[in-house]
Phi, psi and omega in degrees: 000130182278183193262122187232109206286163187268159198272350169287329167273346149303301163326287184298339181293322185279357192254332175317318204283331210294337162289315154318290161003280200264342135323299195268326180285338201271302217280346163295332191272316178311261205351317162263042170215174206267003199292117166092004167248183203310339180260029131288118198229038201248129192302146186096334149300151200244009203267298201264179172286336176238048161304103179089006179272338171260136182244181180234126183129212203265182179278346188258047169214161194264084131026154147276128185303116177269113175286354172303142161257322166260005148285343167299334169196050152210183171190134182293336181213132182050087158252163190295131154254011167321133147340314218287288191242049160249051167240167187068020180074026189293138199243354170268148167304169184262133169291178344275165163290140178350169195031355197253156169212168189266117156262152191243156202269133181233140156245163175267343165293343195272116189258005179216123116358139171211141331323172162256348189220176163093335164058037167211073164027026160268178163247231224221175164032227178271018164278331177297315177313331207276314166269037156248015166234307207267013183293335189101339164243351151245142226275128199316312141233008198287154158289145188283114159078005189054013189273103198301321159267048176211060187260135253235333151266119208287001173188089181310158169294194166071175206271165207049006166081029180288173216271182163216151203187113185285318148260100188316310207266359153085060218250320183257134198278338198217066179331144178098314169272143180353299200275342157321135165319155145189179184057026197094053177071005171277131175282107116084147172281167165298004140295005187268090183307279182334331197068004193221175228194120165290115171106351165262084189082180199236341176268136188262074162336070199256015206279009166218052161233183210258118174302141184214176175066058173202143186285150195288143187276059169313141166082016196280149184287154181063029153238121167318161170257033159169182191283141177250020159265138143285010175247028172253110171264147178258169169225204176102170134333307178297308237041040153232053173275090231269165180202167153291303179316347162314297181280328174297076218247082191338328215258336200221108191265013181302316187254096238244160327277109165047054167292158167248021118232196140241179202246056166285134186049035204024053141321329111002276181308286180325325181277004133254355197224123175308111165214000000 
């Protein structure tokens, strides 16, 4: 006759495992949502470098801290109605800031141009959402210059909109962006796509990065004809549009930094390009 554990003690074996469980399962599960990663920028978060540094109100004053997650770029009311980026609720100005222009990555291999459209070397659609944080010169949240009407979120939290601003003392021309000095001559984090420093040069570099804001180039040699994963999304009218979201999931920090797979043995890579 085998052995049958008494039912107070089943009972403890199973709220043990459910506890195990729930142990191993919670930090996988946090691991995909943007709450504590680097695209938190929310007081209290410990995920990005400039976590807990924006506040609200005027600049020379210390401000409330925004504890929000999704006012750095979404807003429920008066979103971006830009071409580029007014879809989703957008809450940011649009890049690049005056003066700066975009170089783009060129090949002699390359039979489409990227961008392909629009004929002023940006890129297009939700790569922009995407280069109003990474140009390297506009600002996360900040007022451009402190200036209340030039503000880089088109609708700070809190009642009246007040501005928001990370520098009192107005020390830095564009406070906030990626791409700022700090520490004594250190540039800007890795994340500065752009290559570029508010108030340094007129240009945004993207020409030694992964070309994006281009239709997939079909029947081309050495490429599939079309990606052969499904978590690589196209866009566009065509829905064969290259994007940063192609490769990219904002939302989701499981797969670093914000892969939409992963790329072990370059996978990734390989589900376009034949090698």
């Amino acid at each position: 006759m085998g052995f049958r554990p008494h039912s107070s003690t089943l009972s403890r074996i199973i709220t043990f495992l459910v506890i195990i469980m729930c142990v191993f399962a919670g930090p996988a599960l946090a691991g995909t949502s943007i709450i504590g990663s680097k695209h938190d920028f929310s007081f209290g978060s410990t995920g990005s470098q400039f976590s807990g540094q924006f506040q609200i109100g005027a600049p020379t004053d210390f401000g409330t801290l925004i504890d929000e997650i999704c006012v750095f770029c979404h807003t429920p009311h008066g979103a971006s109605t830009d071409a580029q980026t007014g879809t989703l609720l957008w809450n940011r100005i649009s890049s690049p800031p005056s003066g700066y222009t975009y170089k783009t990555y060129s090949s002699g291999s390359m039979t489409i141009p990227a961008p392909d459209s629009l004929n002023s070397g940006k890129p297009t659609g939700i790569s922009m959402m995407c280069m109003s944080c990474h140009d390297g010169v506009t600002s996360i949240a900040v007022n451009i210059g402190n200036n209340p009407i030039t503000p880089t979120l088109l609708n700070a939290p809190g009642p009246g909109n007040p501005q928001v601003s990370i520098d009192q003392f107005s020390i830095l021309p564009m406070p906030g962006a990626i791409g700022n000095i700090y520490n004594g001559g250190v540039v800007g984090w890795g994340a500065n796509i752009g290559n570029a420093n508010p108030g340094v040069g007129t240009t945004i570099d993207l020409s030694n990065d992964h070309p994006i804001s281009f239709e997939w180039p079909t029947g081309k040699a050495g490429l599939e004809a079309s990606p052969t994963n499904a978590a690589l999304r196209l866009f566009g009218a065509s829905g064969l549009r290259i994007e940063c979201a192609t490769c990219h999931l904002v939302h989701n920090p499981s797969t670093e930094p914000f892969l939409a797979m992963s790329n072990s043995q370059s996978l990734m890579c390989r589900a376009c390009h034949i090698k």
